[in-house]
N, C-alpha and C positions, 0 to 999 in steps of 0.2 A: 684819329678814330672817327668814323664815319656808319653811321645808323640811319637807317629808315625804321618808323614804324608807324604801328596801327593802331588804335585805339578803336574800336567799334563793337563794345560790349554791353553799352544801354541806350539810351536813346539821341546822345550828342554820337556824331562822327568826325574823329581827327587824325592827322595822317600828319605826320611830323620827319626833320632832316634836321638830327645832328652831325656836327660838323666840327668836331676838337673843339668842343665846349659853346660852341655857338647853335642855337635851336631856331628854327623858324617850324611855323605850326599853321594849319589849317584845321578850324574847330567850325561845325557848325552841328544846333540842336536839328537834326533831319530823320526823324523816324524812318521806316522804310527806304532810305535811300543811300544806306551806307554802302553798298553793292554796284551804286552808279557812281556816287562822289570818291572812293577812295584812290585808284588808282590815277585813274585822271589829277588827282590831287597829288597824290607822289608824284607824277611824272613832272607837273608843274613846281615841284620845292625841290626836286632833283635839279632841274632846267634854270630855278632861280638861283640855287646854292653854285651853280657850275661843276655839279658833280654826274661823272657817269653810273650809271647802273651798275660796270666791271670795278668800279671805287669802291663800294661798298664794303665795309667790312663784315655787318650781319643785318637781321633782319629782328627787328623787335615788336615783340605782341604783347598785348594784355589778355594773356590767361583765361580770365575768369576770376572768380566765377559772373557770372553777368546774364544777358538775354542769350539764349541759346544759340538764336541764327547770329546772334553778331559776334558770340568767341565763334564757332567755330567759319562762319565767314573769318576771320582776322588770321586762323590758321590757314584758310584754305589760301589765300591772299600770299600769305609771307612764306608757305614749302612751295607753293607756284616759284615764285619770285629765285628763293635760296636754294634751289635744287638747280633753277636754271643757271642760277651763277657759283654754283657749287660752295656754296657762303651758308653758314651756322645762324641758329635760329636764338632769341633770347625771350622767354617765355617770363614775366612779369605779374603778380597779382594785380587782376585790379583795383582789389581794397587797396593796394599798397599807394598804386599810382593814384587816387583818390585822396588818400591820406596826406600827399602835397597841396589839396587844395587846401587845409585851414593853417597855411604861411600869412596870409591877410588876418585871419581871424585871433592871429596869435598879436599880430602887433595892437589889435581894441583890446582884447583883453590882458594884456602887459605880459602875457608869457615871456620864457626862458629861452635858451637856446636849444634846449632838450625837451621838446612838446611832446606831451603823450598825446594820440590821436585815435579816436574810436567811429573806424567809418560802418557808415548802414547803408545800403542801397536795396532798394523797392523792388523786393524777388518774387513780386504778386502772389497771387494762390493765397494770401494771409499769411505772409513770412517777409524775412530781410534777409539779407547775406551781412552778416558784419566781421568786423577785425579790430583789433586793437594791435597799435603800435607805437613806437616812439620814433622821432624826428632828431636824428643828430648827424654831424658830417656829409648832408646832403644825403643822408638814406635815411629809408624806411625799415626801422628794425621791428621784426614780428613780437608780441608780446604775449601772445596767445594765437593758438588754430582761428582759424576760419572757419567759421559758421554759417548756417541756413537755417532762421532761427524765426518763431513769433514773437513783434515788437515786446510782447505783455511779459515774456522770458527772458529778453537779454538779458547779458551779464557782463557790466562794465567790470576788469580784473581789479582785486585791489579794494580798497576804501578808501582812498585818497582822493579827492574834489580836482578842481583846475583843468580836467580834459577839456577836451576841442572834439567837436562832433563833426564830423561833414557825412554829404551824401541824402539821397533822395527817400532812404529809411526813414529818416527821421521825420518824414511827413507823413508817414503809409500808417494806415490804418488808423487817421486823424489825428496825427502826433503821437500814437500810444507809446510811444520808445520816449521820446522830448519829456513826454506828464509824468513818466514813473521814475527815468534819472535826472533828471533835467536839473536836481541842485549838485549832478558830479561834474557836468559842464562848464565851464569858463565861458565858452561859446557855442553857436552852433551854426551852421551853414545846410539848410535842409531842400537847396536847390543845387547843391554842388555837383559836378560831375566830372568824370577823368577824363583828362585832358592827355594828347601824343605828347604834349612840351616832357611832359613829367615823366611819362612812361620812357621815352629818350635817355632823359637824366638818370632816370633805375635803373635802363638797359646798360646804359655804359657804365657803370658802376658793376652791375652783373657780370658784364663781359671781360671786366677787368678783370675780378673772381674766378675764372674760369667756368662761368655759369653756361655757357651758350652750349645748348645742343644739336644733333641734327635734324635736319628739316623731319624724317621719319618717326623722331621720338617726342616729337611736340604733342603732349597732351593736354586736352581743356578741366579746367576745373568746374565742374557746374553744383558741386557739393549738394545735389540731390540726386535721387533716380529716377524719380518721377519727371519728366517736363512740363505734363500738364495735368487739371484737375479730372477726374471721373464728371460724370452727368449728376450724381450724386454729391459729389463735393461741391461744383458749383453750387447746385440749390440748399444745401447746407449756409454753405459760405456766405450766399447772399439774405437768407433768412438771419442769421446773423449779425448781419451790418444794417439790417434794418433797424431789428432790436436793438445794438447799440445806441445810448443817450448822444 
């Protein structure tokens, strides 16, 4: 089994080469420059793994929901790629691929084998995108929809304590997600970010599934309509965060 993918949906870019259970990855935080570093980066982990481009068996993306230009930069990147080599596409959340970062956070705080994992990523505007899922058999199983939500609203599922937080939500809008649940946490990781390694490990697990689509049917999740605020929501928004203590 052989995967390429992309991860370039917030502000880290990584570009990873599975390889029948062997990953090697290319992670760097690069705002703006996910559009010069990724391909350049695939062709150097294809070139290190000894793998051709006609090897491939599909192409794997993270979804969304995330920063606008970077899912659909990651789409535009991987039907380039899977059309020319006539190879299926595997479309991956990125809360999901995110919700592998707190495997570390689970060993501090003596978790199970089976983590419940509530990720939040920083969907600006005064919102989050989160998800909740569990960690078993090497997948991310969904436990609830994904959301585009204000920190001050979430809704961790459940009443049960011991989650695991990841993701860049958890800092937005001064921690207000971390102050309101912050006693259903076991941990928290409020600088995380999705990583290709991870997104790999879902894709081939997806592709195993029969999940892979064709390049044509790839859609992004951005689970809002709007992308950006009115002139009016800004100066709302920022009157706001002033007033906040």
């Amino acid at each position: 089994m052989k995967l390429l993918a992309f991860e370039t949906a917030t502000e880290a870019c990584s570009v990873a080469v599975w390889l029948d259970g062997e990953v090697r990855e290319r992670f760097e935080l690069a705002p703006r420059r996910h559009a010069e570093l990724s391909l350049p980066w695939a062709e150097q982990l294809l070139a290190e793994a000894g793998v051709r481009r006609s090897e491939l068996d599909a192409i794997a993306i993270s979804r969304g929901p995330g920063a606008f230009t970077g899912v659909r930069l990651a789409i535009a990147i991987a039907q380039g790629i899977a059309l020319a080599l006539d190879r299926p596409i595997v479309p991956v959340s990125t809360l999901a691929v995110l919700a592998l970062r707190a495997h570390p956070l689970a060993a501090n705080a003596g978790s199970d084998d089976a983590l419940r994992v509530y990720t939040a990523i920083d969907a600006r505007m005064g919102e989050v995108y989160t998800g909740a899922f569990e960690l078993r058999g090497g997948d991310a199983h969904a436990l609830d929809e994904e959301t585009v939500i204000a920190p001050d609203a979430a809704v961790v599922p459940g009443d049960a304590a011991g989650w695991l937080g990841v993701g860049t939500g958890f800092a937005a809008a001064h921690g207000a997600l971390q102050h309101r649940l912050g006693a259903r946490f076991a941990g928290v990781d409020a600088e995380a970010l999705p990583h290709a390694a991870d997104l790999a490990r879902l894709a081939a697990l997806a592709y195993a599934r029969g999940e892979a689509v064709a390049p044509e049917l790839v859609e992004p999740a951005y689970l809002r309509n709007n992308v950006a605020l009115t002139i009016a929501e800004q100066v709302a928004l920022r009157s706001e965060r002033k007033a906040a203590p």
